[in-house]
VMD Tcl script that builds the backbone (N, CA, C; Angstrom):
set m [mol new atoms 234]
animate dup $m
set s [atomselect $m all]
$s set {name element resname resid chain x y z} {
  {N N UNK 1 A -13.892 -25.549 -26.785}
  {CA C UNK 1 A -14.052 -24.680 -25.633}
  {C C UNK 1 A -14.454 -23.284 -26.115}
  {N N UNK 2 A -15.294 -22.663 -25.434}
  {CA C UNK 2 A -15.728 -22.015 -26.105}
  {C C UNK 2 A -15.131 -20.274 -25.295}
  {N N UNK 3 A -14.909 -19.412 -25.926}
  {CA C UNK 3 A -14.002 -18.280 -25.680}
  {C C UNK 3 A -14.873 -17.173 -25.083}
  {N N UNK 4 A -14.040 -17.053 -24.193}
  {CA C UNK 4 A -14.847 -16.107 -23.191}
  {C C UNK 4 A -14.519 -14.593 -23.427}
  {N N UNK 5 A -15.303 -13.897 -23.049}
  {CA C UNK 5 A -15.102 -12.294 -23.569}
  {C C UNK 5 A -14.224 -11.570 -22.595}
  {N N UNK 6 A -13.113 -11.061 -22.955}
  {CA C UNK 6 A -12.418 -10.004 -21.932}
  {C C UNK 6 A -12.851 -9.312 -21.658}
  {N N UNK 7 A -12.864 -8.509 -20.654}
  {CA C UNK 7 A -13.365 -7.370 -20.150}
  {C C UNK 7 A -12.269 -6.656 -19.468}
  {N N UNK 8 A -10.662 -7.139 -18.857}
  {CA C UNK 8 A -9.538 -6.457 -18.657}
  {C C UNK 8 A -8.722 -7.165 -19.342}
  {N N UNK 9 A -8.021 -6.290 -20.573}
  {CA C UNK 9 A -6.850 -7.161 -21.037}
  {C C UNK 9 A -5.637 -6.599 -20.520}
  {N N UNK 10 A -4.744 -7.957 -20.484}
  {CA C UNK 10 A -3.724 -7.854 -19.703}
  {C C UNK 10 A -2.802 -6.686 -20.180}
  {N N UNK 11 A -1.838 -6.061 -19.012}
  {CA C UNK 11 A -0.899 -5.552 -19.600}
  {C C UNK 11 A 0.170 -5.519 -20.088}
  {N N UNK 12 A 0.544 -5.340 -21.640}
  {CA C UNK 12 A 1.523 -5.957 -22.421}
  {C C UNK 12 A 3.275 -5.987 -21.615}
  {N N UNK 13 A 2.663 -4.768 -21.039}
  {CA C UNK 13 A 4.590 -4.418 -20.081}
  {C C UNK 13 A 4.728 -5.218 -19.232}
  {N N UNK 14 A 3.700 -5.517 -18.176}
  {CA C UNK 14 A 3.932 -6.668 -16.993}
  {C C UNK 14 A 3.735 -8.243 -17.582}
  {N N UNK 15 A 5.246 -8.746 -17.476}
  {CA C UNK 15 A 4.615 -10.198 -17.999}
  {C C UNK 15 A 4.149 -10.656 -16.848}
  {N N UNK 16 A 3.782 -10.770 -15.853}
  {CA C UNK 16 A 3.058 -11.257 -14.835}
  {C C UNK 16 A 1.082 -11.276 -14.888}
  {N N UNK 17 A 0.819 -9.867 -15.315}
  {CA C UNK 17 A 0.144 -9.764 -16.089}
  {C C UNK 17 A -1.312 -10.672 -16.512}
  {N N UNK 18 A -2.496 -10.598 -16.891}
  {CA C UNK 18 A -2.865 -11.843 -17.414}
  {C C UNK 18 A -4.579 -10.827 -18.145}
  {N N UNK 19 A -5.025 -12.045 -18.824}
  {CA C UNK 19 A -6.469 -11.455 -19.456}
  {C C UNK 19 A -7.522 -11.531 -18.216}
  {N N UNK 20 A -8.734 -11.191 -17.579}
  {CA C UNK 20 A -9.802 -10.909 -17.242}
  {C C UNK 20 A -10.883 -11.492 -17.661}
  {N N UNK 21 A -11.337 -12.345 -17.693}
  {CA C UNK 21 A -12.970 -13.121 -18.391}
  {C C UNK 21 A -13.868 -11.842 -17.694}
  {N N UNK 22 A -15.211 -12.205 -18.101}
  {CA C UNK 22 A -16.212 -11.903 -17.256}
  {C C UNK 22 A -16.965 -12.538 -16.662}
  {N N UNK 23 A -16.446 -13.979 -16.266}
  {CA C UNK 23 A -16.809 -14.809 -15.458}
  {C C UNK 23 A -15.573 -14.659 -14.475}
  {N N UNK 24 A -14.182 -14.569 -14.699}
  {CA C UNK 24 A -13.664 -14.193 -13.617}
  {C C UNK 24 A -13.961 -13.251 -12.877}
  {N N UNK 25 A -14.297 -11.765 -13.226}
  {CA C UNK 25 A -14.429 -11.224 -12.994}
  {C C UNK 25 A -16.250 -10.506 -11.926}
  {N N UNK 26 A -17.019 -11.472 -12.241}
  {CA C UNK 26 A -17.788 -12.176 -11.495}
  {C C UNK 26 A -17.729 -12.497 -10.240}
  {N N UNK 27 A -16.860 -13.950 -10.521}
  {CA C UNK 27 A -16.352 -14.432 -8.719}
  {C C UNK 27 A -16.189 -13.342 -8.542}
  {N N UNK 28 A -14.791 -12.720 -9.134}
  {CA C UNK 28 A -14.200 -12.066 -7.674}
  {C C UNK 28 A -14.775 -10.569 -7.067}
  {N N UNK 29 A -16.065 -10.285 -7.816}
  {CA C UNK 29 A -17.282 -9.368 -6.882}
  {C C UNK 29 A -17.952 -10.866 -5.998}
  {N N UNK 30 A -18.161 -11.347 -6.556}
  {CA C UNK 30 A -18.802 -12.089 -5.336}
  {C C UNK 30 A -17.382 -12.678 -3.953}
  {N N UNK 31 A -16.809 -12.692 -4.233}
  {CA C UNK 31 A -15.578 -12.924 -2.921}
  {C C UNK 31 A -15.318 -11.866 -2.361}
  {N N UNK 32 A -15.439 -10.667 -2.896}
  {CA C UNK 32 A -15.263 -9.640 -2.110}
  {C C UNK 32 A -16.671 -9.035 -1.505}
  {N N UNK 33 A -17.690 -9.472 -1.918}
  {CA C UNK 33 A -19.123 -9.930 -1.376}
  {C C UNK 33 A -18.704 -10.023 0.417}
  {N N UNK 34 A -18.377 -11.617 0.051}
  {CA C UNK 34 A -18.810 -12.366 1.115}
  {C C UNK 34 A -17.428 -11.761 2.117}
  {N N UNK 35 A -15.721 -11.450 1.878}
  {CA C UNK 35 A -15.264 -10.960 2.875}
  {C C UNK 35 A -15.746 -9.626 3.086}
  {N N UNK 36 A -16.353 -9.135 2.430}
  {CA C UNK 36 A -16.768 -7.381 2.879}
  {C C UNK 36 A -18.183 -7.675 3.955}
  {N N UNK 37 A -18.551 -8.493 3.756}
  {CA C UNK 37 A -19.991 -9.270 4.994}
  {C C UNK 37 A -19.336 -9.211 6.177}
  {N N UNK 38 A -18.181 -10.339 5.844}
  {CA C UNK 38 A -17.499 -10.541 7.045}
  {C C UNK 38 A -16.856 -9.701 8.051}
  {N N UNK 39 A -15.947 -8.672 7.666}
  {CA C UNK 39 A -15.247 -7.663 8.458}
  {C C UNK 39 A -16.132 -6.836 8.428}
  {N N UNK 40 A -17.647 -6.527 7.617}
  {CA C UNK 40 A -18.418 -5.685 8.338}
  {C C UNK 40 A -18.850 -6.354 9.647}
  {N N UNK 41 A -19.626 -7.691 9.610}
  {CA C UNK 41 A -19.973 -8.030 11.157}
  {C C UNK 41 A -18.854 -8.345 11.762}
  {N N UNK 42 A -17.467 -7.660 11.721}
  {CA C UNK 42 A -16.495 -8.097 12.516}
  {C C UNK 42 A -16.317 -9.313 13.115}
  {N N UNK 43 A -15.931 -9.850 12.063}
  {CA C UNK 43 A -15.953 -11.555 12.355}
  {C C UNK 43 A -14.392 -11.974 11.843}
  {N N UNK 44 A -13.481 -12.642 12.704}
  {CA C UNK 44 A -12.354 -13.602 11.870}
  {C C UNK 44 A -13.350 -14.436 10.630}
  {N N UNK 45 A -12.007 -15.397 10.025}
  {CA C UNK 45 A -12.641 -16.184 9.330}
  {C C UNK 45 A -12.816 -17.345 10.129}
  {N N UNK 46 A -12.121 -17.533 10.747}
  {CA C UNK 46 A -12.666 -18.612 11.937}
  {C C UNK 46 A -13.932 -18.598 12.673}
  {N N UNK 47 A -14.047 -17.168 12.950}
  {CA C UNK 47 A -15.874 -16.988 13.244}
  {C C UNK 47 A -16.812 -17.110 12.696}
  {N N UNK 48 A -16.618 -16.896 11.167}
  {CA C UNK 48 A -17.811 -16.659 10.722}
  {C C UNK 48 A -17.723 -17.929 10.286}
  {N N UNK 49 A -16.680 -18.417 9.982}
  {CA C UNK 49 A -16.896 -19.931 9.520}
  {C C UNK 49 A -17.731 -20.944 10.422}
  {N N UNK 50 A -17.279 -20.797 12.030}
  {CA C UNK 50 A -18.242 -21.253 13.033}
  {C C UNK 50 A -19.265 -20.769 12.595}
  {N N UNK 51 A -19.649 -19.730 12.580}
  {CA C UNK 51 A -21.415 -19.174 12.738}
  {C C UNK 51 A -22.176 -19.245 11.844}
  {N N UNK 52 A -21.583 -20.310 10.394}
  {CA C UNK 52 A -22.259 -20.143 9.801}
  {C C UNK 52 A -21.670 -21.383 9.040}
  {N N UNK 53 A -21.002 -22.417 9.693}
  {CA C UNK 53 A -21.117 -24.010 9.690}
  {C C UNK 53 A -21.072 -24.462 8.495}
  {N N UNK 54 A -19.747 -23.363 7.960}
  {CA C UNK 54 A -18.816 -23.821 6.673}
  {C C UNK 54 A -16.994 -24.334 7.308}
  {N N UNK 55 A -16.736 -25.184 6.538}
  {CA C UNK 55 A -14.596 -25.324 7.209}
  {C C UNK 55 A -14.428 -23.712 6.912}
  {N N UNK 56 A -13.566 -23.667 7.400}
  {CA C UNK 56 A -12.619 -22.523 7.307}
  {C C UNK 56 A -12.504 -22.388 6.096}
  {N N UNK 57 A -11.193 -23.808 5.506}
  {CA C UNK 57 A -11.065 -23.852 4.315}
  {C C UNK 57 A -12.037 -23.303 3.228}
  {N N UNK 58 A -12.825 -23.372 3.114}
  {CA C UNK 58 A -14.147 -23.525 2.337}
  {C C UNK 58 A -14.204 -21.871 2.000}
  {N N UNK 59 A -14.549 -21.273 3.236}
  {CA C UNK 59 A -14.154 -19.705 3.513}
  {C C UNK 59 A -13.173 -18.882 2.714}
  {N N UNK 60 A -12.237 -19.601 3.069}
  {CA C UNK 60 A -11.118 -19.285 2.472}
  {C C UNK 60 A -11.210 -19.445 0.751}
  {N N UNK 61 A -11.442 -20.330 0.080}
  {CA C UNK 61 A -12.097 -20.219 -0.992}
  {C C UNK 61 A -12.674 -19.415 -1.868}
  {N N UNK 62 A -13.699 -19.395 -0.686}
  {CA C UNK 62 A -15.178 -18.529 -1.376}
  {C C UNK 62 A -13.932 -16.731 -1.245}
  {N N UNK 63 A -13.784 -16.555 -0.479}
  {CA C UNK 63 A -12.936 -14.902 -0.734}
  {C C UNK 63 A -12.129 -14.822 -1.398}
  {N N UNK 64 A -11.058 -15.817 -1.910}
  {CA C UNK 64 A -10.539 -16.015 -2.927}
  {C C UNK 64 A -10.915 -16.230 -4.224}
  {N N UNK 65 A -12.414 -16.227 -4.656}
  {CA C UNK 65 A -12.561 -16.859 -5.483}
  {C C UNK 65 A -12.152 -18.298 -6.167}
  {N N UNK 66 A -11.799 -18.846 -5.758}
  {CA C UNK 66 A -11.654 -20.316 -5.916}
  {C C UNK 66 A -12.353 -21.007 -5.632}
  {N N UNK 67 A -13.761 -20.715 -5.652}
  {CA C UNK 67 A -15.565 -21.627 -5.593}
  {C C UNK 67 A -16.079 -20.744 -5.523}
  {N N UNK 68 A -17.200 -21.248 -5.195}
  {CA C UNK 68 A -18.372 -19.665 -4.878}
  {C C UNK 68 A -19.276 -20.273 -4.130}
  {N N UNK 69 A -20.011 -19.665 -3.190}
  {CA C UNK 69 A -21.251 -19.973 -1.944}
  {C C UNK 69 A -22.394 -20.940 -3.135}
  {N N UNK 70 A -23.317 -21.665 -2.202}
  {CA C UNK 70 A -23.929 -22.307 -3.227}
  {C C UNK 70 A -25.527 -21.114 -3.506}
  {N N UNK 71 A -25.637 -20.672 -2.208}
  {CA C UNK 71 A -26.366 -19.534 -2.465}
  {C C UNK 71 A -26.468 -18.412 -3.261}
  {N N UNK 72 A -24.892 -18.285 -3.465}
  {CA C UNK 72 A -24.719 -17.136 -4.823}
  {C C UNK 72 A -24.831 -17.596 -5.895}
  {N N UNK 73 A -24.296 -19.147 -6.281}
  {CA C UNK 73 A -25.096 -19.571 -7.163}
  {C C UNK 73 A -26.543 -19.801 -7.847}
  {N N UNK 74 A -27.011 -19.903 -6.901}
  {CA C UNK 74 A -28.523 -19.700 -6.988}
  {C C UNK 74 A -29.056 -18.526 -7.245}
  {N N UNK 75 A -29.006 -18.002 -6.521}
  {CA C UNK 75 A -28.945 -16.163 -6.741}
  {C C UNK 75 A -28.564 -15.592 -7.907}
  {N N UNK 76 A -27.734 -16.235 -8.752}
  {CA C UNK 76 A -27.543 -15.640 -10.031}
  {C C UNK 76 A -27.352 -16.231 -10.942}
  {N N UNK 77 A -28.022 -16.901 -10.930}
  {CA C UNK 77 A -28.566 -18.416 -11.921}
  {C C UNK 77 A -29.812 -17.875 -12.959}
  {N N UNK 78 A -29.190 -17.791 -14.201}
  {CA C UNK 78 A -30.858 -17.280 -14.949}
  {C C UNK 78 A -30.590 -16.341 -15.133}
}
mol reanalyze $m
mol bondsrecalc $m
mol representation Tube
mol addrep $m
């Protein structure tokens, strides 16, 4: 497996704490992407999830970082 570069290392005082990739750190501009879209067009996640004919769940995800849109994939592919 091959070792990914930190970019926030954790802090030694909080054991809660943790390291930063720069692939984590990635998603989670892109999740805050897609909820900063959202509460700009003032949308629940239930709305925009209707209006744009993703589950909720899925939604929920993508702002969490726990997947990513397949469009942002594409988008930053290369």
């Amino acid at each position: 497996m091959k070792s990914e570069l930190i970019v926030l290392p954790a802090d030694s005082s909080d054991s809660e704490d943790f390291d930063v990739s720069e692939s984590a750190l990635e998603r989670a501009q892109k999740a805050r992407l897609i909820r900063k879209t959202r509460v700009q067009l003032g949308l629940t996640q239930a709305e925009f999830a209707t209006r744009f004919r993703v589950p909720v769940g899925t939604l929920r995800d993508w702002e969490q970082s726990r997947s990513t849109p397949p469009i942002l994939r594409w988008l930053t592919c290369g």
